[in-house]
Backbone bond lengths (Angstrom), bond angles and torsions (degrees), N, CA, C in turn:
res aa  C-N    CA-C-N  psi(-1)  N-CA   C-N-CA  omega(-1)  CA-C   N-CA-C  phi
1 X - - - 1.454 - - 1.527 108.33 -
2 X 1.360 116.39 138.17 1.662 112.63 -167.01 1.739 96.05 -90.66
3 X 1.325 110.56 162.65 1.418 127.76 179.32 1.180 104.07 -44.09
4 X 1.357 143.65 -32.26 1.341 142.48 -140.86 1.495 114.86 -114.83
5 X 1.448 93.00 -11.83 1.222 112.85 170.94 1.630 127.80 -63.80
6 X 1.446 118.28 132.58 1.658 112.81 -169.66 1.510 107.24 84.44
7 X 1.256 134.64 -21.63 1.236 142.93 175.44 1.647 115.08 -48.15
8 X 1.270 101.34 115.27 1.190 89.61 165.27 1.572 137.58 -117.44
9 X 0.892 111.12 137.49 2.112 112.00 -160.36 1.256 124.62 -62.44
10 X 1.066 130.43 95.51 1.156 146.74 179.66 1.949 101.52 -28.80
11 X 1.685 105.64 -176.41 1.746 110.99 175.95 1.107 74.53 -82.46
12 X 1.442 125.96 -68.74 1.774 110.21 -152.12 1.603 132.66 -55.77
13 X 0.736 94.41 -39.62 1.861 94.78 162.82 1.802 103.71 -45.28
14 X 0.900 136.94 -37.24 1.524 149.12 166.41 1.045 108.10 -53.31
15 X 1.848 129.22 -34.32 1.457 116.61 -145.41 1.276 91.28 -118.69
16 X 1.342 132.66 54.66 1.447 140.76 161.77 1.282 126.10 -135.36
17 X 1.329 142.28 -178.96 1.083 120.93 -130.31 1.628 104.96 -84.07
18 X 1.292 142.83 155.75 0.962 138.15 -172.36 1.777 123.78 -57.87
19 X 1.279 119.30 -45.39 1.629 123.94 167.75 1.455 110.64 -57.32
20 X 1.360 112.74 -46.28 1.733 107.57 -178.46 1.283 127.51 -44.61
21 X 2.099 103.35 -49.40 1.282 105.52 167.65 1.549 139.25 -61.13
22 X 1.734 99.45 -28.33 1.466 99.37 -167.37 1.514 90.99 -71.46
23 X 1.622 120.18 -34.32 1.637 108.16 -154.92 1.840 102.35 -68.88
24 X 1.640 112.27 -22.18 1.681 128.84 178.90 1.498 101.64 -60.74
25 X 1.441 110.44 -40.39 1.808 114.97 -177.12 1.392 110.04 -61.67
26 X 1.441 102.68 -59.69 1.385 111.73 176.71 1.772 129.95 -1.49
27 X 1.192 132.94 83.57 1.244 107.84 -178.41 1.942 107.92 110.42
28 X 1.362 106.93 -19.75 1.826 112.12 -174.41 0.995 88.90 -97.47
29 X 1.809 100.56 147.16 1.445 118.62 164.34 1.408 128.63 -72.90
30 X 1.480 140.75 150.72 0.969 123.06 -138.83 2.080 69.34 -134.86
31 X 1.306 116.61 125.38 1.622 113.17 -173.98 1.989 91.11 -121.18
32 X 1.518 97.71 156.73 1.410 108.01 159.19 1.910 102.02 -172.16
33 X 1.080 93.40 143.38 1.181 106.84 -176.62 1.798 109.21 -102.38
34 X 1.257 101.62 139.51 1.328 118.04 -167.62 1.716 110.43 -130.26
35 X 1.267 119.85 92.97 1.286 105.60 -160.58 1.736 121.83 89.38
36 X 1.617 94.19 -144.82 1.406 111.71 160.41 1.623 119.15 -97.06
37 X 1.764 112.11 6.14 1.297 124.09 163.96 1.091 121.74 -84.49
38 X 1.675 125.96 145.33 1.418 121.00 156.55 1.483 101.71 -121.95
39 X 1.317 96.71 138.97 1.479 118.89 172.03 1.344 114.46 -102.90
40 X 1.487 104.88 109.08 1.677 99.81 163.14 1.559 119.67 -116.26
41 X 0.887 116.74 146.22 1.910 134.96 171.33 1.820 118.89 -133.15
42 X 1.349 91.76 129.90 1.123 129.43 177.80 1.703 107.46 -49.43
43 X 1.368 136.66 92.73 1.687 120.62 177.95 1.382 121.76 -92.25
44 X 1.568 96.09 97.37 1.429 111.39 -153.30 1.928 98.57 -98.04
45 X 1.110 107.62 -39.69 1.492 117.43 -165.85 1.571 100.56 -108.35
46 X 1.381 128.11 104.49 1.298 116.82 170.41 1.699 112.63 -132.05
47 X 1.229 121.09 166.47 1.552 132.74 -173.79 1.724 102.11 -120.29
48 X 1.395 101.72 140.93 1.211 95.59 -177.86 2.356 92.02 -145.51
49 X 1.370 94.08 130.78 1.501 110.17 178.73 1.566 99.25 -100.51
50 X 1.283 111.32 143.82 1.351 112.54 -173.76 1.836 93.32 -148.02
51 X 1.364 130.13 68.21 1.406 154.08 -154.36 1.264 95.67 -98.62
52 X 1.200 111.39 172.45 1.700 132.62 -165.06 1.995 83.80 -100.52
């Protein structure tokens, strides 16, 4: 399991510029627990708007 793993992202990691983050997402698992389930997925495909 890599270091980064279980990590969870702070607001600020959010509060920078919009391309940086999606390219930071790129590739992290995206976890939520449902129950006594956890669901994790791979965020392989993402969109990123960078608007006025």
């Amino acid at each position: 399991m890599s270091p980064n793993a279980r990590k969870v992202l702070s607001a600020s990691f959010f509060q920078r510029p919009t391309l940086s983050v999606c390219r930071e997402l790129l590739g992290m698992t995206l976890c939520r627990q449902r129950g006594s389930e956890i669901i994790r997925l791979p965020l392989m495909d993402l969109e990123a708007y960078d608007g006025p």
